[in-house]
C-alpha positions in Angstrom: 11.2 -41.7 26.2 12.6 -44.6 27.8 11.6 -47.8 26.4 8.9 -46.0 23.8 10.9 -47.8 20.9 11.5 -51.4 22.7 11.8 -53.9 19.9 12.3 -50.9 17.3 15.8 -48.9 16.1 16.8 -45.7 15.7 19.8 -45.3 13.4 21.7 -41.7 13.4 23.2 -41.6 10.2 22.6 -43.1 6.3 24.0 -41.9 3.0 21.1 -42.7 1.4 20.2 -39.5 -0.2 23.2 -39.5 -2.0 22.6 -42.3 -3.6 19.3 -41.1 -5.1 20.3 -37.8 -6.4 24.1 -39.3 -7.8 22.7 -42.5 -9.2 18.9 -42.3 -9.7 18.5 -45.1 -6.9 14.3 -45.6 -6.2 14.3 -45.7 -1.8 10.8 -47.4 -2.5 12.5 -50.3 -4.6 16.1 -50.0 -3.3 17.3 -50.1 -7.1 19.5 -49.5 -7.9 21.2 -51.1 -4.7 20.6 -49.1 -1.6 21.4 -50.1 1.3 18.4 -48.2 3.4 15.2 -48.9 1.8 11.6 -47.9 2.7 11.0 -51.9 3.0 14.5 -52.7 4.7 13.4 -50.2 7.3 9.9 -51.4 8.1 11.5 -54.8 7.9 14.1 -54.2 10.9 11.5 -51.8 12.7 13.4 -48.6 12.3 11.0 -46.1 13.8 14.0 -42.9 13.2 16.4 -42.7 10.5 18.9 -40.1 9.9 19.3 -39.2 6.3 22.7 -37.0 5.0 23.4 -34.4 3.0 26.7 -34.8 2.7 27.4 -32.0 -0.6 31.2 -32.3 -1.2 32.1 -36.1 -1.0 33.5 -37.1 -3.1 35.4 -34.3 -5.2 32.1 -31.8 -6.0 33.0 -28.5 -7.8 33.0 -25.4 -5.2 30.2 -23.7 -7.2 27.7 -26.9 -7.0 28.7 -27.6 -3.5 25.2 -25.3 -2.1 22.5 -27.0 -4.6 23.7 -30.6 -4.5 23.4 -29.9 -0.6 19.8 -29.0 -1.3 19.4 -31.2 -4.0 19.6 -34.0 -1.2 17.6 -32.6 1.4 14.6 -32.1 -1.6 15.4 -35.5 -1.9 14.8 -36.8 1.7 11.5 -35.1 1.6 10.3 -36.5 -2.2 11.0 -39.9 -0.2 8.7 -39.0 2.2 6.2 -37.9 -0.1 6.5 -41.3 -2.4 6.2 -43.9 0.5 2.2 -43.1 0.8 2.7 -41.8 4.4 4.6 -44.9 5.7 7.8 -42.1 6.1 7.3 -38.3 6.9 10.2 -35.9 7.6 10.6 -35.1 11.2 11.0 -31.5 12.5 10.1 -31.4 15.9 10.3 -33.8 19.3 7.0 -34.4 18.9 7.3 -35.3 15.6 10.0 -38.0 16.5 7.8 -39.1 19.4 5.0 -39.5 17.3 7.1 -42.0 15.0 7.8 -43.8 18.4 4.5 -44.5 19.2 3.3 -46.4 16.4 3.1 -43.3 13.9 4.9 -42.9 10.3 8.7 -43.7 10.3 10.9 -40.4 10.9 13.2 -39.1 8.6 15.4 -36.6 10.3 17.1 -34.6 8.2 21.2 -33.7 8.7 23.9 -32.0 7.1 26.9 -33.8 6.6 29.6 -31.0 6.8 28.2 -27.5 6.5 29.5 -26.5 3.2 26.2 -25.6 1.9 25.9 -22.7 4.1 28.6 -21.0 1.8 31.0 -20.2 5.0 28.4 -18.2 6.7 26.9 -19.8 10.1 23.8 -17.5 9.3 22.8 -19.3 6.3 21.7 -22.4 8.8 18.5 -20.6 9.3 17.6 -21.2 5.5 18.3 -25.0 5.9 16.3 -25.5 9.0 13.9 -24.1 7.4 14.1 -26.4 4.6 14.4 -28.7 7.4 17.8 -29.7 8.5 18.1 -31.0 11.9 21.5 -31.8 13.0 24.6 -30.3 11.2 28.3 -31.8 11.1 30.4 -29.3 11.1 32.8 -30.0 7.9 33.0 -33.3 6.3 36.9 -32.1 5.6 38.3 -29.0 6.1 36.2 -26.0 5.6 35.7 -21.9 7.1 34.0 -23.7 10.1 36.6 -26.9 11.4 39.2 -28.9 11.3 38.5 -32.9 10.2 39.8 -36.1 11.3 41.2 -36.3 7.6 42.7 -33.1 7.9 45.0 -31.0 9.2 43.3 -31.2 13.0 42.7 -27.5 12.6 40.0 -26.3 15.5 37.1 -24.6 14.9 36.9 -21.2 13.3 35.6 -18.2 14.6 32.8 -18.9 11.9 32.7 -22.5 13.7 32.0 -21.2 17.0 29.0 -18.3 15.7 28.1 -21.9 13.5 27.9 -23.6 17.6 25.8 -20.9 19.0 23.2 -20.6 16.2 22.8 -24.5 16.2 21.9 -24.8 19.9 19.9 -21.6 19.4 17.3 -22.8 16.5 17.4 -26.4 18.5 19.5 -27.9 15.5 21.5 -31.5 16.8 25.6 -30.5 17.1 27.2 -34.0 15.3 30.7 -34.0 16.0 31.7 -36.9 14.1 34.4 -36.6 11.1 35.7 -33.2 13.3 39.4 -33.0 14.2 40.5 -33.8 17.6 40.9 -30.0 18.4 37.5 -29.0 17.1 35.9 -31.6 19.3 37.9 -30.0 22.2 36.6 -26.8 21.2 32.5 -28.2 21.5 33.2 -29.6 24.7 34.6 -26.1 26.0 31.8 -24.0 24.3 28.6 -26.1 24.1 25.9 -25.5 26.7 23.6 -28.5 25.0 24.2 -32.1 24.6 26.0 -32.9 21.5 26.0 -36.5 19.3 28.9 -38.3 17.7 26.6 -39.7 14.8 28.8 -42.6 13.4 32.2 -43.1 15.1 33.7 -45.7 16.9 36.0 -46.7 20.0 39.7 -45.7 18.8 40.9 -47.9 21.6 39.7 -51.2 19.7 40.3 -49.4 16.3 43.0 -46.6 16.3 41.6 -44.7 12.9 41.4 -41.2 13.3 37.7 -40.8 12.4 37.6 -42.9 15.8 36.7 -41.6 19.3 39.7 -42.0 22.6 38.2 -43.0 25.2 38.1 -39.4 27.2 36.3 -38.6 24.2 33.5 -40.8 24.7 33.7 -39.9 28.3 33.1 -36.0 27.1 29.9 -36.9 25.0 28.4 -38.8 28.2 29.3 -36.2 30.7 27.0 -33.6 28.5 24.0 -35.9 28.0 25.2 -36.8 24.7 24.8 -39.5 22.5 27.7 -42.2 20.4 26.7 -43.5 17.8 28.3 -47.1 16.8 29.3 -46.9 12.8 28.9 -50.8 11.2 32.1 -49.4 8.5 34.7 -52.4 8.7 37.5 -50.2 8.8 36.4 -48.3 12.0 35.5 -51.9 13.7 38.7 -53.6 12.8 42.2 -52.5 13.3 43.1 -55.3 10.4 40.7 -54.0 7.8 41.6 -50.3 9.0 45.8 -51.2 8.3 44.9 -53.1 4.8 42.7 -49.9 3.8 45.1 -47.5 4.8 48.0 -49.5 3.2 46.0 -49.4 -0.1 45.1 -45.7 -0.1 49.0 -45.6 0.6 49.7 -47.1 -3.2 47.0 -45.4 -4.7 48.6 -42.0 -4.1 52.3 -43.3 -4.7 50.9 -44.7 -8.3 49.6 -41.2 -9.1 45.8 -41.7 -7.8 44.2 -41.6 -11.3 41.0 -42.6 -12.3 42.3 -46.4 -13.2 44.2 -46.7 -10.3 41.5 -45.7 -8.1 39.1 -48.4 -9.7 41.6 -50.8 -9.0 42.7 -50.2 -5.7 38.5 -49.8 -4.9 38.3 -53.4 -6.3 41.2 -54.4 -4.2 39.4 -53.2 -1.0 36.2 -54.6 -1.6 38.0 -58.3 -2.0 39.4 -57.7 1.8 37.6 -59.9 4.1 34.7 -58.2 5.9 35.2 -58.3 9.6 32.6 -60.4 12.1 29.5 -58.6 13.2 30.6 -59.4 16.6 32.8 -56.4 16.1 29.9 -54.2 16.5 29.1 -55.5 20.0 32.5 -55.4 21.2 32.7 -51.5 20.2 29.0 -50.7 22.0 30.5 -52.5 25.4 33.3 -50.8 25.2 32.0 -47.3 25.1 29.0 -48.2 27.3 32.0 -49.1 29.7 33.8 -45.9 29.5 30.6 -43.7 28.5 27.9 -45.8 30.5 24.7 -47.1 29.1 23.0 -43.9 28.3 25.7 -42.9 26.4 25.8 -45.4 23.2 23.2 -45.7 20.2 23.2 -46.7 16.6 24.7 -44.7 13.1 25.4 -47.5 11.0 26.5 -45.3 8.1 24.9 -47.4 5.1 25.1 -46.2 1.9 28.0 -44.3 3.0 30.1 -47.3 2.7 31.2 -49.7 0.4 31.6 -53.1 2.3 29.6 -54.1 5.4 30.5 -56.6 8.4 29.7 -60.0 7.5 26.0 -61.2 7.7 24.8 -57.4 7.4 23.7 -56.8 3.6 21.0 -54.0 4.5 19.2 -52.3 7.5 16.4 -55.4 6.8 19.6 -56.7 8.8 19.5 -54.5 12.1 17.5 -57.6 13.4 20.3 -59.2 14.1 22.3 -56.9 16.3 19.8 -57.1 19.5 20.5 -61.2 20.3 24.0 -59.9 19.3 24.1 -57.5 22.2 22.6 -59.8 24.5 25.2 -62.7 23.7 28.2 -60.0 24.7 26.2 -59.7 28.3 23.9 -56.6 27.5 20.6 -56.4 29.5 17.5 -56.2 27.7 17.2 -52.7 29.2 21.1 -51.8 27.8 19.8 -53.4 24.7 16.7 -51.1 24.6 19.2 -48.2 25.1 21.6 -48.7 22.5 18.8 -49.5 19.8 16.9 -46.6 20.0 16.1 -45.1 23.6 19.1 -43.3 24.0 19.5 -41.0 20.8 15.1 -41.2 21.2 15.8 -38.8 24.3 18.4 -36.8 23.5 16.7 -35.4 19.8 13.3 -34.9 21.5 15.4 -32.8 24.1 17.4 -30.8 21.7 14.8 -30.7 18.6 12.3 -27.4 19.0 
Protein backbone atom coordinates (compact mmCIF):
# COMPACT_ATOMS: atom_id res chain seq x y z
CA UNK A 1 0.00 0.00 0.00
CA UNK A 2 2.72 2.31 0.65
CA UNK A 3 2.61 5.41 -1.34
CA UNK A 4 -0.53 4.01 -3.61
CA UNK A 5 -2.40 7.30 -2.45
CA UNK A 6 0.63 9.89 -2.69
CA UNK A 7 -0.95 13.27 -3.33
CA UNK A 8 -4.51 11.81 -2.32
CA UNK A 9 -6.29 11.48 1.49
CA UNK A 10 -7.87 9.16 3.33
CA UNK A 11 -10.02 10.55 6.14
CA UNK A 12 -11.34 7.93 8.90
CA UNK A 13 -14.34 9.51 10.11
CA UNK A 14 -17.33 12.13 8.78
CA UNK A 15 -20.82 12.74 10.21
CA UNK A 16 -22.02 13.27 7.03
CA UNK A 17 -24.81 10.77 6.93
CA UNK A 18 -26.38 12.41 9.70
CA UNK A 19 -26.72 15.30 8.18
CA UNK A 20 -28.71 13.81 5.30
CA UNK A 21 -31.15 11.69 6.99
CA UNK A 22 -31.76 14.72 10.07
CA UNK A 23 -31.83 17.64 7.76
CA UNK A 24 -32.50 16.52 4.15
CA UNK A 25 -28.80 17.78 3.17
CA UNK A 26 -28.10 16.82 -0.86
CA UNK A 27 -24.06 15.14 -0.54
CA UNK A 28 -24.17 15.88 -4.42
CA UNK A 29 -24.88 19.72 -3.77
CA UNK A 30 -23.70 20.01 -0.19
CA UNK A 31 -27.08 21.89 0.68
CA UNK A 32 -28.03 22.33 2.90
CA UNK A 33 -24.33 22.97 4.33
CA UNK A 34 -22.26 19.90 4.54
CA UNK A 35 -19.24 19.84 5.29
CA UNK A 36 -18.16 16.49 3.12
CA UNK A 37 -19.48 16.81 -0.23
CA UNK A 38 -19.15 14.62 -3.35
CA UNK A 39 -17.33 17.82 -4.97
CA UNK A 40 -15.29 18.82 -1.70
CA UNK A 41 -13.99 15.33 -1.83
CA UNK A 42 -12.80 15.07 -5.44
CA UNK A 43 -11.61 18.63 -4.95
CA UNK A 44 -9.07 17.63 -2.03
CA UNK A 45 -8.43 14.14 -3.74
CA UNK A 46 -9.93 11.96 -1.03
CA UNK A 47 -9.68 8.51 -2.52
CA UNK A 48 -11.38 6.81 1.23
CA UNK A 49 -13.80 8.39 3.36
CA UNK A 50 -15.38 7.07 6.40
CA UNK A 51 -18.96 7.83 6.75
CA UNK A 52 -20.96 7.31 10.53
CA UNK A 53 -23.78 6.06 11.70
CA UNK A 54 -23.79 7.44 14.75
CA UNK A 55 -27.86 6.47 15.93
CA UNK A 56 -28.17 8.08 19.43
CA UNK A 57 -26.47 11.59 19.25
CA UNK A 58 -28.02 13.70 20.10
CA UNK A 59 -30.93 12.51 22.53
CA UNK A 60 -32.84 9.70 19.96
CA UNK A 61 -35.72 7.78 21.60
CA UNK A 62 -34.52 4.10 22.69
CA UNK A 63 -37.12 2.54 20.35
CA UNK A 64 -35.74 4.56 17.04
CA UNK A 65 -32.24 4.04 18.08
CA UNK A 66 -31.96 0.58 15.54
CA UNK A 67 -33.70 2.15 12.25
CA UNK A 68 -32.17 5.70 12.37
CA UNK A 69 -28.82 3.44 12.63
CA UNK A 70 -29.97 1.88 9.39
CA UNK A 71 -31.63 4.76 8.23
CA UNK A 72 -27.88 6.20 7.87
CA UNK A 73 -26.10 3.37 6.56
CA UNK A 74 -29.13 3.27 3.55
CA UNK A 75 -28.08 6.57 3.37
CA UNK A 76 -24.27 6.12 2.68
CA UNK A 77 -25.19 3.77 -0.04
CA UNK A 78 -28.10 6.10 -1.91
CA UNK A 79 -24.96 8.56 -1.93
CA UNK A 80 -23.20 6.17 -3.69
CA UNK A 81 -25.84 5.36 -6.01
CA UNK A 82 -26.55 9.24 -6.85
CA UNK A 83 -22.85 10.34 -7.55
CA UNK A 84 -23.08 8.38 -11.13
CA UNK A 85 -20.28 6.00 -10.02
CA UNK A 86 -17.73 8.76 -8.96
CA UNK A 87 -18.40 7.12 -5.10
CA UNK A 88 -19.19 3.34 -4.46
CA UNK A 89 -19.41 1.78 -0.93
CA UNK A 90 -16.35 -0.18 -0.07
CA UNK A 91 -16.55 -3.74 1.50
CA UNK A 92 -13.56 -5.37 0.91
CA UNK A 93 -9.49 -4.53 0.75
CA UNK A 94 -9.66 -4.85 -2.65
CA UNK A 95 -12.37 -2.68 -2.83
CA UNK A 96 -10.41 0.12 -0.99
CA UNK A 97 -7.40 -0.69 -3.10
CA UNK A 98 -9.22 -0.34 -6.13
CA UNK A 99 -10.24 3.41 -4.97
CA UNK A 100 -6.39 3.84 -4.48
CA UNK A 101 -5.58 3.17 -7.80
CA UNK A 102 -7.34 5.57 -9.76
CA UNK A 103 -10.86 3.81 -9.26
CA UNK A 104 -14.32 5.36 -7.71
CA UNK A 105 -13.84 7.13 -4.30
CA UNK A 106 -14.55 4.59 -1.24
CA UNK A 107 -17.07 5.01 1.16
CA UNK A 108 -16.43 2.84 4.03
CA UNK A 109 -19.15 2.39 6.09
CA UNK A 110 -18.90 2.62 10.24
CA UNK A 111 -20.95 2.52 13.23
CA UNK A 112 -20.56 5.12 15.58
CA UNK A 113 -21.44 3.41 18.90
CA UNK A 114 -23.06 0.02 18.52
CA UNK A 115 -26.50 0.78 19.75
CA UNK A 116 -28.15 -0.51 16.71
CA UNK A 117 -27.25 -3.89 17.44
CA UNK A 118 -29.96 -3.80 20.35
CA UNK A 119 -27.30 -5.03 23.09
CA UNK A 120 -26.55 -8.12 21.29
CA UNK A 121 -22.87 -8.53 19.73
CA UNK A 122 -24.58 -11.05 17.34
CA UNK A 123 -26.72 -8.66 15.58
CA UNK A 124 -23.23 -7.20 13.94
CA UNK A 125 -23.59 -9.92 11.37
CA UNK A 126 -26.90 -8.21 10.06
CA UNK A 127 -25.01 -4.77 9.69
CA UNK A 128 -21.96 -6.09 7.90
CA UNK A 129 -24.06 -7.48 5.88
CA UNK A 130 -25.77 -4.27 5.21
CA UNK A 131 -22.32 -3.29 5.03
CA UNK A 132 -20.72 -1.86 8.13
CA UNK A 133 -17.14 -1.95 8.35
CA UNK A 134 -15.61 -0.64 11.42
CA UNK A 135 -17.76 -0.36 14.73
CA UNK A 136 -17.22 2.01 17.77
CA UNK A 137 -18.12 0.41 20.54
CA UNK A 138 -20.71 3.04 22.30
CA UNK A 139 -20.88 6.58 21.48
CA UNK A 140 -21.79 6.91 25.43
CA UNK A 141 -22.54 4.35 27.70
CA UNK A 142 -24.31 1.33 26.54
CA UNK A 143 -24.54 -2.92 27.28
CA UNK A 144 -21.11 -3.08 25.41
CA UNK A 145 -18.54 0.04 27.10
CA UNK A 146 -17.78 2.52 29.06
CA UNK A 147 -17.28 6.27 27.22
CA UNK A 148 -14.95 9.09 27.62
CA UNK A 149 -18.27 11.01 28.58
CA UNK A 150 -19.19 8.61 30.98
CA UNK A 151 -18.68 6.89 33.88
CA UNK A 152 -15.21 5.13 32.47
CA UNK A 153 -17.07 1.84 32.92
CA UNK A 154 -14.90 -1.15 30.93
CA UNK A 155 -16.27 -3.16 28.55
CA UNK A 156 -19.06 -5.57 29.16
CA UNK A 157 -19.10 -9.10 28.86
CA UNK A 158 -21.38 -8.26 25.79
CA UNK A 159 -18.33 -5.86 24.86
CA UNK A 160 -15.83 -8.47 24.84
CA UNK A 161 -18.26 -11.34 22.56
CA UNK A 162 -18.86 -7.62 20.60
CA UNK A 163 -14.47 -7.79 20.24
CA UNK A 164 -14.30 -11.33 19.09
CA UNK A 165 -17.05 -11.23 16.49
CA UNK A 166 -15.59 -7.92 15.05
CA UNK A 167 -12.04 -9.31 14.36
CA UNK A 168 -13.87 -12.51 13.34
CA UNK A 169 -16.11 -11.10 10.27
CA UNK A 170 -12.85 -8.65 9.52
CA UNK A 171 -14.96 -5.61 10.82
CA UNK A 172 -12.32 -2.42 11.89
CA UNK A 173 -12.30 -2.16 16.09
CA UNK A 174 -12.46 2.01 16.49
CA UNK A 175 -11.76 2.74 19.95
CA UNK A 176 -12.27 6.36 19.90
CA UNK A 177 -15.10 8.02 22.29
CA UNK A 178 -14.35 4.56 24.73
CA UNK A 179 -13.55 5.13 28.33
CA UNK A 180 -10.10 4.78 29.46
CA UNK A 181 -10.81 1.33 30.96
CA UNK A 182 -12.45 -0.06 27.85
CA UNK A 183 -9.49 0.94 25.86
CA UNK A 184 -7.42 -1.06 28.40
CA UNK A 185 -9.66 -3.85 28.05
CA UNK A 186 -8.96 -3.90 23.70
CA UNK A 187 -5.38 -3.67 24.28
CA UNK A 188 -5.56 -6.92 26.67
CA UNK A 189 -8.06 -8.88 24.42
CA UNK A 190 -7.53 -7.89 20.77
CA UNK A 191 -5.43 -10.21 18.56
CA UNK A 192 -5.88 -7.60 15.39
CA UNK A 193 -4.85 -4.08 15.00
CA UNK A 194 -7.29 -1.67 16.20
CA UNK A 195 -7.89 2.30 15.01
CA UNK A 196 -8.57 5.36 17.13
CA UNK A 197 -10.78 7.08 14.30
CA UNK A 198 -10.80 10.80 15.51
CA UNK A 199 -8.96 11.54 18.71
CA UNK A 200 -6.21 13.55 19.60
CA UNK A 201 -2.92 13.88 21.84
CA UNK A 202 -4.30 14.54 25.48
CA UNK A 203 -0.77 15.72 26.31
CA UNK A 204 -1.29 19.05 24.09
CA UNK A 205 -5.10 18.93 24.85
CA UNK A 206 -6.06 17.26 28.16
CA UNK A 207 -10.02 16.52 27.07
CA UNK A 208 -11.06 13.20 27.95
CA UNK A 209 -12.17 12.16 24.38
CA UNK A 210 -8.21 12.68 24.04
CA UNK A 211 -5.57 9.91 23.78
CA UNK A 212 -2.23 9.86 26.87
CA UNK A 213 0.51 9.27 25.33
CA UNK A 214 0.91 5.31 26.46
CA UNK A 215 -2.21 5.23 24.69
CA UNK A 216 -1.01 6.18 21.41
CA UNK A 217 1.95 4.12 22.23
CA UNK A 218 -0.66 0.90 22.60
CA UNK A 219 -2.36 1.64 19.07
CA UNK A 220 1.25 1.61 17.43
CA UNK A 221 2.54 -1.36 19.23
CA UNK A 222 -0.51 -3.49 17.59
CA UNK A 223 -0.17 -2.13 13.99
CA UNK A 224 -2.86 0.24 14.58
CA UNK A 225 -3.80 3.35 13.27
CA UNK A 226 -4.58 7.40 15.14
CA UNK A 227 -6.53 9.25 13.57
CA UNK A 228 -5.95 13.31 14.05
CA UNK A 229 -9.63 14.86 14.75
CA UNK A 230 -9.58 18.78 13.13
CA UNK A 231 -12.50 19.56 16.36
CA UNK A 232 -11.12 22.91 17.96
CA UNK A 233 -11.80 21.76 21.35
CA UNK A 234 -9.58 18.47 21.03
CA UNK A 235 -6.69 20.75 19.32
CA UNK A 236 -6.74 23.51 21.84
CA UNK A 237 -6.61 23.39 25.52
CA UNK A 238 -8.11 27.23 25.40
CA UNK A 239 -11.05 26.37 23.27
CA UNK A 240 -11.40 22.89 25.22
CA UNK A 241 -11.59 25.12 28.91
CA UNK A 242 -14.09 27.95 27.20
CA UNK A 243 -16.36 24.85 25.92
CA UNK A 244 -16.32 23.06 29.03
CA UNK A 245 -16.90 26.26 31.08
CA UNK A 246 -20.03 26.89 28.96
CA UNK A 247 -21.47 23.38 29.05
CA UNK A 248 -20.79 24.18 32.91
CA UNK A 249 -23.63 27.10 32.80
CA UNK A 250 -25.78 25.39 30.59
CA UNK A 251 -26.49 22.62 33.09
CA UNK A 252 -26.42 25.12 36.23
CA UNK A 253 -29.21 27.34 34.19
CA UNK A 254 -31.37 24.22 33.82
CA UNK A 255 -30.08 23.03 30.18
CA UNK A 256 -33.40 23.86 28.40
CA UNK A 257 -34.02 24.14 25.01
CA UNK A 258 -33.37 28.23 25.14
CA UNK A 259 -30.44 27.93 27.04
CA UNK A 260 -28.97 25.45 24.92
CA UNK A 261 -29.41 27.74 21.75
CA UNK A 262 -27.80 30.29 23.53
CA UNK A 263 -24.90 28.77 25.03
CA UNK A 264 -24.46 26.89 21.22
CA UNK A 265 -24.31 30.57 19.89
CA UNK A 266 -21.96 31.49 22.54
CA UNK A 267 -19.54 28.68 21.51
CA UNK A 268 -19.62 29.15 17.94
CA UNK A 269 -18.55 33.10 18.67
CA UNK A 270 -15.16 31.54 20.41
CA UNK A 271 -12.25 32.06 18.27
CA UNK A 272 -11.39 29.06 16.17
CA UNK A 273 -7.91 27.86 16.91
CA UNK A 274 -4.89 27.91 14.07
CA UNK A 275 -4.72 25.10 11.68
CA UNK A 276 -1.21 24.72 12.80
CA UNK A 277 -2.75 23.01 15.74
CA UNK A 278 -3.34 20.01 13.55
CA UNK A 279 0.32 19.60 12.77
CA UNK A 280 1.45 20.04 16.18
CA UNK A 281 -0.94 17.02 17.30
CA UNK A 282 0.26 14.66 14.13
CA UNK A 283 4.19 15.36 15.41
CA UNK A 284 3.39 14.74 18.54
CA UNK A 285 1.86 11.33 18.21
CA UNK A 286 4.20 10.37 15.33
CA UNK A 287 6.85 11.12 18.12
CA UNK A 288 5.41 8.86 20.72
CA UNK A 289 3.59 6.44 18.16
CA UNK A 290 6.13 6.76 15.13
CA UNK A 291 5.24 7.47 11.61
CA UNK A 292 3.14 4.48 10.86
CA UNK A 293 1.11 5.13 13.57
CA UNK A 294 -0.79 8.55 12.70
CA UNK A 295 -3.52 9.26 9.90
CA UNK A 296 -6.44 11.50 9.22
CA UNK A 297 -10.40 11.58 10.93
CA UNK A 298 -11.15 15.02 10.70
CA UNK A 299 -14.72 14.48 12.06
CA UNK A 300 -16.65 17.02 9.68
CA UNK A 301 -20.07 17.32 9.94
CA UNK A 302 -19.73 16.06 13.32
CA UNK A 303 -18.74 19.35 14.51
CA UNK A 304 -19.91 22.65 14.73
CA UNK A 305 -16.80 25.00 14.32
CA UNK A 306 -13.62 24.11 12.40
CA UNK A 307 -9.83 25.39 12.80
CA UNK A 308 -9.42 28.56 11.06
CA UNK A 309 -8.80 28.41 7.17
CA UNK A 310 -10.59 24.93 7.05
CA UNK A 311 -14.42 25.48 5.81
CA UNK A 312 -14.79 21.99 4.12
CA UNK A 313 -12.77 18.78 3.07
CA UNK A 314 -12.24 20.92 -0.44
CA UNK A 315 -9.79 22.28 2.35
CA UNK A 316 -7.63 19.00 3.16
CA UNK A 317 -5.28 20.66 0.57
CA UNK A 318 -3.96 22.62 2.77
CA UNK A 319 -2.76 20.34 5.56
CA UNK A 320 0.21 18.55 3.39
CA UNK A 321 2.55 21.97 2.94
CA UNK A 322 1.30 22.28 6.64
CA UNK A 323 2.96 19.11 7.57
CA UNK A 324 6.00 19.79 5.69
CA UNK A 325 6.43 23.37 7.31
CA UNK A 326 6.41 21.49 11.03
CA UNK A 327 9.47 19.28 9.51
CA UNK A 328 7.52 16.20 8.07
CA UNK A 329 9.17 14.25 5.21
CA UNK A 330 7.36 13.93 2.08
CA UNK A 331 7.28 10.26 2.96
CA UNK A 332 5.79 11.04 6.75
CA UNK A 333 3.50 13.34 4.80
CA UNK A 334 2.39 10.44 2.54
CA UNK A 335 1.88 8.41 5.69
CA UNK A 336 -0.30 10.53 7.69
CA UNK A 337 -2.57 11.47 4.51
CA UNK A 338 -3.57 8.28 3.51
CA UNK A 339 -0.85 5.39 3.51
CA UNK A 340 -1.14 4.53 6.89
CA UNK A 341 -4.97 3.80 7.62
CA UNK A 342 -4.65 2.56 3.46
CA UNK A 343 -2.70 -0.49 5.00
CA UNK A 344 -4.15 -1.18 7.96
CA UNK A 345 -8.13 -1.56 6.46
CA UNK A 346 -6.85 -3.57 3.50
CA UNK A 347 -5.24 -5.82 6.30
CA UNK A 348 -8.20 -6.05 8.52
CA UNK A 349 -11.18 -5.74 5.87
CA UNK A 350 -12.16 -9.43 4.39
Amino acid sequence: MRGVCSGGFFDAHCDAAMIVVDDGADFASGTPRLHVTLAGLEAAGVRVQVFASCAVYPETPPDRVAARGVAMIDAVWEMARASGGRMAVAVSGEDVRAALSGGPIAALISLEGADPLDGRAENLRSLRDRGVRSVIFAWKDNEFSGTAFGTNRPLSREGFRLLGLAEELGVIVDVSHLSDVAFADVCRASTRPFIASHSNCRALCPHPRNLTDAMIRDIADRGGVVGINLAPYFLDPDVAAAYAALRAESLARGDTPEVKSEIAARRRDVARPALELVARHVVHAIDIGGEDSVGLGGDLDGIEVLPAEVESVADYVKLPPLFRAAGLSERQVAKVCCDNLARVTAELLR
